[in-house]
C-alpha positions as a Markdown table, in Angstrom:
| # | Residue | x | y | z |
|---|---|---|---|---|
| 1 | Unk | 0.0 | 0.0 | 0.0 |
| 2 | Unk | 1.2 | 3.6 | -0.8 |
| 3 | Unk | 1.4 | 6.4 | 1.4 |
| 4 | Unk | -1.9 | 8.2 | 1.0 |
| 5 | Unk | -2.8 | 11.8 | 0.3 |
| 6 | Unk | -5.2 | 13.0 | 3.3 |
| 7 | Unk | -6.8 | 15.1 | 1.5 |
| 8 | Unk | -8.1 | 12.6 | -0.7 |
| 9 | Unk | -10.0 | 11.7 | 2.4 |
| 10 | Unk | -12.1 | 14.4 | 2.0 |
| 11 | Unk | -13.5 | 13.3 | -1.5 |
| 12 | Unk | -14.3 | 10.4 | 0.0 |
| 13 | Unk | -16.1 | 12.1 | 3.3 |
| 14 | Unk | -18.2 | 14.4 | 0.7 |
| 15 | Unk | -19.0 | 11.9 | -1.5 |
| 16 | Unk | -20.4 | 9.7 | 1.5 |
| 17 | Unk | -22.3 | 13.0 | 2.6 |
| 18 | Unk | -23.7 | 13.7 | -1.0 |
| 19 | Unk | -23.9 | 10.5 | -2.4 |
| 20 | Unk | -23.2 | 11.5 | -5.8 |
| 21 | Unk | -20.2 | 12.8 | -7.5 |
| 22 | Unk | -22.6 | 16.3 | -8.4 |
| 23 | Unk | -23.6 | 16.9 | -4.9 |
| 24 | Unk | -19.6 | 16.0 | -3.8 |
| 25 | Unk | -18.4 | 18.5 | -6.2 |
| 26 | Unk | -20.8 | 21.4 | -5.1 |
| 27 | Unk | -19.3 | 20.7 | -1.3 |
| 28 | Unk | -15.5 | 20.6 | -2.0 |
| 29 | Unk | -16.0 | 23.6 | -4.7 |
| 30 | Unk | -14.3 | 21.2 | -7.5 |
| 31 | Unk | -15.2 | 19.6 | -10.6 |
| 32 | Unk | -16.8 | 16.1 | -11.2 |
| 33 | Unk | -13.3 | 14.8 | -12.9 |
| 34 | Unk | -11.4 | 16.2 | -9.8 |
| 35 | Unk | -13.6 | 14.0 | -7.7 |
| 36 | Unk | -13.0 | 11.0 | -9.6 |
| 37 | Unk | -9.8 | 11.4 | -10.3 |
| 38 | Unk | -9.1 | 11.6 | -6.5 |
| 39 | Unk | -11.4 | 9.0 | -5.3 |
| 40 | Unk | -9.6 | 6.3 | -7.8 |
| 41 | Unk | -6.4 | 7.5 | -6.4 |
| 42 | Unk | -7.5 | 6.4 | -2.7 |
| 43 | Unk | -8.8 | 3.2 | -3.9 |
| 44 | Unk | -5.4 | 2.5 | -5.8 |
| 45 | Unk | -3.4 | 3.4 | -2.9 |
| 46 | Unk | -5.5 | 1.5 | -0.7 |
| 47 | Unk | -5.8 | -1.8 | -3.3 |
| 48 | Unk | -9.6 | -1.7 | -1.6 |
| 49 | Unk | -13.0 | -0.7 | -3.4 |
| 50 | Unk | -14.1 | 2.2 | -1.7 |
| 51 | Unk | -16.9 | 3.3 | -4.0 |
| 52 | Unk | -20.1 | 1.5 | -5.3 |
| 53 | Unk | -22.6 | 3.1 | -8.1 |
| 54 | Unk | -26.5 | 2.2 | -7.0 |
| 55 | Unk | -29.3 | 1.9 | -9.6 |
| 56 | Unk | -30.6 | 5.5 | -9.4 |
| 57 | Unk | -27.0 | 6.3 | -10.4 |
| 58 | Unk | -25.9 | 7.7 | -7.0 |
| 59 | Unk | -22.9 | 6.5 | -5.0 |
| 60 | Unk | -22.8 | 4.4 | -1.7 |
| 61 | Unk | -19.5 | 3.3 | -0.2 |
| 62 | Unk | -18.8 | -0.2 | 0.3 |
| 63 | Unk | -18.2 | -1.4 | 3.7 |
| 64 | Unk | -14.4 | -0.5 | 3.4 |
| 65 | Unk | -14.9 | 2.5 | 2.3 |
| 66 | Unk | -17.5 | 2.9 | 5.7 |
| 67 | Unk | -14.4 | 1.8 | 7.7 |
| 68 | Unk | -12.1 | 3.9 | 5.9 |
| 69 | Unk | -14.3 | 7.1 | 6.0 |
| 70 | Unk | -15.2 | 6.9 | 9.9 |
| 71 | Unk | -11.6 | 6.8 | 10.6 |
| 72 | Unk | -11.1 | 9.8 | 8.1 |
| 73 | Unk | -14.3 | 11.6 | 10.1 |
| 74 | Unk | -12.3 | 11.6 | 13.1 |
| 75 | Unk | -9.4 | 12.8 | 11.5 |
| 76 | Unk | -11.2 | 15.6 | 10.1 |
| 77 | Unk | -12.5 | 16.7 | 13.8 |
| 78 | Unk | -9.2 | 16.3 | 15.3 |
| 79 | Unk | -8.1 | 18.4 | 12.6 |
| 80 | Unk | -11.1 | 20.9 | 14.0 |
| 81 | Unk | -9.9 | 20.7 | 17.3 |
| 82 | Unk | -5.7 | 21.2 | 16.6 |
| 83 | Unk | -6.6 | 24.3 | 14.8 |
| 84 | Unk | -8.9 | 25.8 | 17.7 |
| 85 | Unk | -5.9 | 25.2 | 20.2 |
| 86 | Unk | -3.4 | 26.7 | 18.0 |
| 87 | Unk | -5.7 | 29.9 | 17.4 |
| 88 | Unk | -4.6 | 33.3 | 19.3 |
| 89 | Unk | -9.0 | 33.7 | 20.0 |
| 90 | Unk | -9.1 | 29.8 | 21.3 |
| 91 | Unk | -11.8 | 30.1 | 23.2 |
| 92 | Unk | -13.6 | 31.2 | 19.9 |
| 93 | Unk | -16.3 | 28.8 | 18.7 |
| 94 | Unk | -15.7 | 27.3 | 15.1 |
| 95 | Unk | -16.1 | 24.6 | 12.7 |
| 96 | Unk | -19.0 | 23.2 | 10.7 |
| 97 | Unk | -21.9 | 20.9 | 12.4 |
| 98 | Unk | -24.7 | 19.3 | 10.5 |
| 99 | Unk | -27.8 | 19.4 | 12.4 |
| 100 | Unk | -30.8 | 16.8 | 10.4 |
| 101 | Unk | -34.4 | 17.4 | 11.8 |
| 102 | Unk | -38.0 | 16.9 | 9.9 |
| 103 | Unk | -38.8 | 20.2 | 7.3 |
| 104 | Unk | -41.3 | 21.8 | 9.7 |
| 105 | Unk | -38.8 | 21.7 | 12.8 |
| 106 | Unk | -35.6 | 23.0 | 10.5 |
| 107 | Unk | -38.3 | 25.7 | 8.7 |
| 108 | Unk | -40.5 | 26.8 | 11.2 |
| 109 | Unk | -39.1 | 26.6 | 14.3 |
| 110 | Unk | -35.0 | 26.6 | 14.2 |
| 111 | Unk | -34.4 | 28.7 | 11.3 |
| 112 | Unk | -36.0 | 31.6 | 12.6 |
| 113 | Unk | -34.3 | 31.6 | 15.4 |
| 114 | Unk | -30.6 | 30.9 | 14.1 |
| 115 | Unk | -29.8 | 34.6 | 13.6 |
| 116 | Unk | -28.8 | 34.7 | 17.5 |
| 117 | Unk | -27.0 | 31.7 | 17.8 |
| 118 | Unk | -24.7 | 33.2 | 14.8 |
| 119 | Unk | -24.3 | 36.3 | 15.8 |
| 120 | Unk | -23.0 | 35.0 | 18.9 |
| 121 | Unk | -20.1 | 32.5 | 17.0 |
| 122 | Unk | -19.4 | 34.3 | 13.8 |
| 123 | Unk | -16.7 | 31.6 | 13.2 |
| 124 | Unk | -19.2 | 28.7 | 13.4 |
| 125 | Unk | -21.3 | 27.2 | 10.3 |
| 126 | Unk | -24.0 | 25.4 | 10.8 |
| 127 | Unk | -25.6 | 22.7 | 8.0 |
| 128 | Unk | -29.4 | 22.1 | 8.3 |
| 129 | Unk | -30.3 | 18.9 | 6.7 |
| 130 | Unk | -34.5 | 19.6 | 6.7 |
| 131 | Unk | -35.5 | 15.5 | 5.7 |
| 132 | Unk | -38.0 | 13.3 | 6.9 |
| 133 | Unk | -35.5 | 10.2 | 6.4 |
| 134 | Unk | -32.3 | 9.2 | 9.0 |
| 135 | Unk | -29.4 | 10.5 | 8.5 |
| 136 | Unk | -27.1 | 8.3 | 9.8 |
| 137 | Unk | -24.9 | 9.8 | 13.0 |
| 138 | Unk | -22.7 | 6.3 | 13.2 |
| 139 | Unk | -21.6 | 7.2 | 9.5 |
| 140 | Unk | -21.0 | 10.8 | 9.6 |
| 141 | Unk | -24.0 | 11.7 | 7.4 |
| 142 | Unk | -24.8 | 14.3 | 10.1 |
| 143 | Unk | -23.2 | 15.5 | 13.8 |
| 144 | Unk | -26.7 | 16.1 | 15.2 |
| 145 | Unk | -30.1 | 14.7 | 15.0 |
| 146 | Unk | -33.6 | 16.0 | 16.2 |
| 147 | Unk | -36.5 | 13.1 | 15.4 |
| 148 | Unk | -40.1 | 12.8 | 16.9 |
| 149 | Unk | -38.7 | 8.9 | 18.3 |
| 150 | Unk | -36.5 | 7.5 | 20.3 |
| 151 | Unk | -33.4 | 5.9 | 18.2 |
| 152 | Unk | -33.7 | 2.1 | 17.8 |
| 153 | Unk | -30.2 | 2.1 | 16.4 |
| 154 | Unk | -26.6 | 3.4 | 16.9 |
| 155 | Unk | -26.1 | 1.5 | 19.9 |
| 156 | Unk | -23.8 | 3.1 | 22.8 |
| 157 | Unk | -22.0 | 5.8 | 20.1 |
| 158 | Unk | -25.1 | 7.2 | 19.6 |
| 159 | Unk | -26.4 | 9.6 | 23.0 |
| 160 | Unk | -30.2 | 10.6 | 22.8 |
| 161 | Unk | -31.9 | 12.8 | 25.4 |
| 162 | Unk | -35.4 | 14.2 | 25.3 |
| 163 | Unk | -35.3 | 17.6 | 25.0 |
| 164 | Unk | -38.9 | 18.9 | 24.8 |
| 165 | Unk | -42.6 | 17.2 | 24.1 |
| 166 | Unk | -44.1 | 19.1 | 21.0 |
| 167 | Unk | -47.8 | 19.3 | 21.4 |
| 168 | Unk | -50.2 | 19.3 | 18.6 |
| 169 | Unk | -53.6 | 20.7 | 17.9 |
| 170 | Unk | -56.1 | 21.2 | 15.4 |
| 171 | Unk | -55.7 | 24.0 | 13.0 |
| 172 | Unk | -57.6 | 25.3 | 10.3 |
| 173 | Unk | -57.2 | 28.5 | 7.8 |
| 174 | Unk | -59.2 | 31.5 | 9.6 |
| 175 | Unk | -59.9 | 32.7 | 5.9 |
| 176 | Unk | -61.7 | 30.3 | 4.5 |
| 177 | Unk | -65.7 | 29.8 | 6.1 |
| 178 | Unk | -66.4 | 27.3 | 8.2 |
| 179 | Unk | -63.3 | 25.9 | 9.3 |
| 180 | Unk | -65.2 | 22.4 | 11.2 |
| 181 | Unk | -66.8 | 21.7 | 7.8 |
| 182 | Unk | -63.3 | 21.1 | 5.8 |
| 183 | Unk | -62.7 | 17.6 | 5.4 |
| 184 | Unk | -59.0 | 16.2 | 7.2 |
| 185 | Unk | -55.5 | 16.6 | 5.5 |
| 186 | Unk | -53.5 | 13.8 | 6.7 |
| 187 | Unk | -49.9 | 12.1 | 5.4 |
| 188 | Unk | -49.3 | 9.8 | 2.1 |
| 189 | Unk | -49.8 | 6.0 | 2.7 |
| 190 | Unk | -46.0 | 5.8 | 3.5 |
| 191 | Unk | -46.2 | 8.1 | 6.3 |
| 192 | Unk | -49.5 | 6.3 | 7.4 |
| 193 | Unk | -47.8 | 5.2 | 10.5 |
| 194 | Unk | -46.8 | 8.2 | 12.6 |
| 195 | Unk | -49.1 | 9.3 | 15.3 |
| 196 | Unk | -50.3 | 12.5 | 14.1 |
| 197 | Unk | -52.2 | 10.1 | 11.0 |
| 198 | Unk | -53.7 | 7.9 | 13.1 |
| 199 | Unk | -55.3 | 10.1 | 15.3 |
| 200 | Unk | -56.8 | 11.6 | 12.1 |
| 201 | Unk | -57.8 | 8.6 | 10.5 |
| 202 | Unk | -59.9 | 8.0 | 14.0 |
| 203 | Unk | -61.1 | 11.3 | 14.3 |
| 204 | Unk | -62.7 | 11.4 | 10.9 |
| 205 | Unk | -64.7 | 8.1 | 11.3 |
| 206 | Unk | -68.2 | 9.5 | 11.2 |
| 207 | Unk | -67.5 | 13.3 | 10.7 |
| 208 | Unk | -69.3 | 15.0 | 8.1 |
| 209 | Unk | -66.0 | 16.2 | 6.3 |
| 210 | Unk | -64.2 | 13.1 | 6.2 |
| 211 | Unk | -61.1 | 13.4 | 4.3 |
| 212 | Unk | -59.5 | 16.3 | 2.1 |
| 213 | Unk | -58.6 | 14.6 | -1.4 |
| 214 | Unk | -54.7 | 15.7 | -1.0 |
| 215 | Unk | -52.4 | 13.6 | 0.6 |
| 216 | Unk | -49.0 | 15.0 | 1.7 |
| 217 | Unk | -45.3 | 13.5 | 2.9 |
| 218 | Unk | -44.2 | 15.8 | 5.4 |
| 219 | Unk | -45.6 | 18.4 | 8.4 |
| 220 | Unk | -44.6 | 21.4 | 6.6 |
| 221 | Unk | -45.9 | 20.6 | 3.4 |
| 222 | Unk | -49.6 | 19.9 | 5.6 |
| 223 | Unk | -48.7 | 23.1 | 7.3 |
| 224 | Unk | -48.8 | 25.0 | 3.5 |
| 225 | Unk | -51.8 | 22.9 | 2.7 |
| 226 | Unk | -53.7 | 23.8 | 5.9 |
| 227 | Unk | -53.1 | 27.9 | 5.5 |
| 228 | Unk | -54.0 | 27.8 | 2.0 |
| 229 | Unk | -57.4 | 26.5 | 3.1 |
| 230 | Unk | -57.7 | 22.7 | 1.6 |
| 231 | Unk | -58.5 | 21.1 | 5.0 |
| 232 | Unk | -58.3 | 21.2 | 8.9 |
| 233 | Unk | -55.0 | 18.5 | 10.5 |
| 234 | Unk | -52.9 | 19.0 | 13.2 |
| 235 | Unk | -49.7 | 20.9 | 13.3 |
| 236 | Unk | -47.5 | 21.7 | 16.3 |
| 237 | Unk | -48.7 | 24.4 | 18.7 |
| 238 | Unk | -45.2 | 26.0 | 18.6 |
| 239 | Unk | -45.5 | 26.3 | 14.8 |
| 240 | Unk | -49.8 | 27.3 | 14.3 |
| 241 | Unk | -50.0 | 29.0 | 17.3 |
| 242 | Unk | -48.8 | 32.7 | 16.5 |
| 243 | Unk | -49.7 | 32.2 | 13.1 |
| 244 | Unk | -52.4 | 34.3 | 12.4 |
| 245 | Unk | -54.0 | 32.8 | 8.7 |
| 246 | Unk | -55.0 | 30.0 | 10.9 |
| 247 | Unk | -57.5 | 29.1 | 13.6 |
| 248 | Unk | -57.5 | 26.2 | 16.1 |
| 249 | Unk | -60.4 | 24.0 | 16.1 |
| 250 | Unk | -59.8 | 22.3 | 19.8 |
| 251 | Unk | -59.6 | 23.5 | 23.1 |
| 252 | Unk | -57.2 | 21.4 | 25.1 |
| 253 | Unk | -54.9 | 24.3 | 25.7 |
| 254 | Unk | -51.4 | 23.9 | 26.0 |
| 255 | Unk | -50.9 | 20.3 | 26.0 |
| 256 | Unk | -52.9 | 19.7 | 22.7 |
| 257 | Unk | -54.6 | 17.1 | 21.6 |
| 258 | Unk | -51.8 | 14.8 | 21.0 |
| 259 | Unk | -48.0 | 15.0 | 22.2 |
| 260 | Unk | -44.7 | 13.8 | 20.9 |
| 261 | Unk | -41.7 | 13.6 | 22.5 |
| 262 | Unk | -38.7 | 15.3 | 20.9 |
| 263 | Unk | -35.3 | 13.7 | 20.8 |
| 264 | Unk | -31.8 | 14.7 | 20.0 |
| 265 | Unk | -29.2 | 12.8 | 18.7 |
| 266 | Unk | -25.3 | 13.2 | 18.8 |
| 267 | Unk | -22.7 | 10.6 | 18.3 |
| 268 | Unk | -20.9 | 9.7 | 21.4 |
| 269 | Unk | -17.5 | 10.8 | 19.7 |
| 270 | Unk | -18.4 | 14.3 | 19.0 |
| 271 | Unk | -21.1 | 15.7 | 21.5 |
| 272 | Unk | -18.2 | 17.1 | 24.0 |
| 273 | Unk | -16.5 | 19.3 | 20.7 |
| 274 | Unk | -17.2 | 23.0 | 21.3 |
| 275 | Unk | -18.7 | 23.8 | 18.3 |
| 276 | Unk | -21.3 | 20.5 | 18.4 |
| 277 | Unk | -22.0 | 20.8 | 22.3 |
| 278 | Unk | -22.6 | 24.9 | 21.5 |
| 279 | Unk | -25.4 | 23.9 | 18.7 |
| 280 | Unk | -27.1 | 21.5 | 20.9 |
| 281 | Unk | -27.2 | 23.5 | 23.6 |
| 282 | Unk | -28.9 | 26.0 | 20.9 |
| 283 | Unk | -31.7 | 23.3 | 19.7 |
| 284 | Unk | -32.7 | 22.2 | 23.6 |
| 285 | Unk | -33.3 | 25.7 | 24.5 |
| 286 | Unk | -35.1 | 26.3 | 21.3 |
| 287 | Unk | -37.0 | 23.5 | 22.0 |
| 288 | Unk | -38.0 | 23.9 | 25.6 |
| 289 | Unk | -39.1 | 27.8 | 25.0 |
| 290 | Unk | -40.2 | 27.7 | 20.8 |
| 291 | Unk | -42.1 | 30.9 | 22.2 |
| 292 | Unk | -39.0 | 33.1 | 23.2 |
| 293 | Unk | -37.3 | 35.6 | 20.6 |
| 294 | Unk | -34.1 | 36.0 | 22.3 |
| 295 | Unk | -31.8 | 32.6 | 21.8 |
């Protein structure tokens, strides 16, 4: 085996992240033959695949390059941390973390509130990955999670700890007549399953409305449907609640009619960095006060 470039590690890291050589390109602010080029490099210095295509014609990395690219993560934060204790403002805050959460937690409830947590650590950059599916913490895909469920997965290098319960009520658009006559917006059949869609397919049973004819894959994309006046569902009080296009149905005040607990996610290895613990200090207090201004 040859001695290898380190930086080539860092092809592999983004393609890992991205999983395609596009997306890989667009992080490391190269070209797609640049990628390549270096990514065959590593596997010829290595004699190892690294790199698989899939059928949608994305990447995945084989289970040497998984081994090869969590030893390269740690390298990369170690890297993070060297730099910090060599720099004259060390007590500064800095480095990239990915933070992964559903779209209607990332759009309506962190990102309007990021401006503080910024301002406070100009030298810190923060990724928010707004998608319904896992990321995967163990592999590096993200540094932080925050998912309506506990973690059934990632063992003891994965650290969860419930940081709020987000309550949910019944919301419809004030604009549009009478609200208890709309018919229920509720999640696609692959989404049938989380417990905001069951207690809408039980609460319909019998109601004069029944269902709305649009289906949808995600709460923010029901949040959009419900203000634009195509049904009543329930969204998160912390979201609906100062919005004033809509109008809640129920009166079961702050605990709503239904309640999820919300968890967040760190890998074992990475939770006590600065910049990591700093941004998931930001999303529990978020969480716990959605309502306060000043974060």
């Amino acid at each position: 085996m040859q001695n290898i470039d380190w930086n080539d590690l860092r092809f592999l890291l983004a393609v890992q992240r991205g999983r395609t050589l596009t997306d890989a390109a667009r992080r490391l602010g190269v070209d797609l033959t640049t990628v390549s080029r270096r990514l065959a490099r590593l596997q010829d210095r290595l004699g190892r695949r690294l790199v698989d295509r899939t059928g949608d014609g994305g990447l995945t990395l084989t289970e040497a390059g998984e081994a090869v690219a969590r030893q390269a993560a740690l390298m990369e934060r170690l890297a993070g941390l060297i730099d910090g204790s060599t720099d004259p403002d060390a007590d500064r805050i800095a480095g990239t973390v990915r933070l992964t959460t559903v779209p209607i937690i990332a759009n309506r409830i962190l990102i309007p509130k990021l401006a503080g947590l910024l301002h406070r650590h100009p030298a810190l950059q923060v990724e928010i990955l707004p998608d319904s599916r896992d990321y995967s913490l163990t592999r590096h895909e993200a540094d932080l999670a925050l998912r309506l469920s506990r973690p059934k997965t990632g063992g003891t290098m994965v650290k969860a700890s419930k940081v709020a319960t987000l309550a949910y009520g019944v919301y419809a658009a004030a604009a549009y007549g009478e609200p208890d006559t709309l018919g229920w917006l509720t999640y696609d059949e692959a989404m049938a399953h989380v417990p905001q869609a069951r207690w809408i397919a039980r609460s319909q049973r019998g109601e004069h409305g029944g269902f709305s004819s649009l289906r949808v894959r995600d709460g923010d994309t029901l949040f959009q449907a419900v203000v634009a006046g195509l049904g009543k569902s329930l969204l998160p009080l912390a979201v609906a609640d100062s919005d004033a296009r809509l109008v809640r149905l129920d009166d079961t005040g702050d605990a709503g009619v239904l309640g999820r607990d919300a968890w967040l996610l760190g890998h074992a290895d990475l939770l006590d960095q600065p910049p990591v613990r700093a941004v998931a200090d930001w999303v529990t207090a978020v969480m716990r006060h959605p309502a306060k201004t000043d974060f």
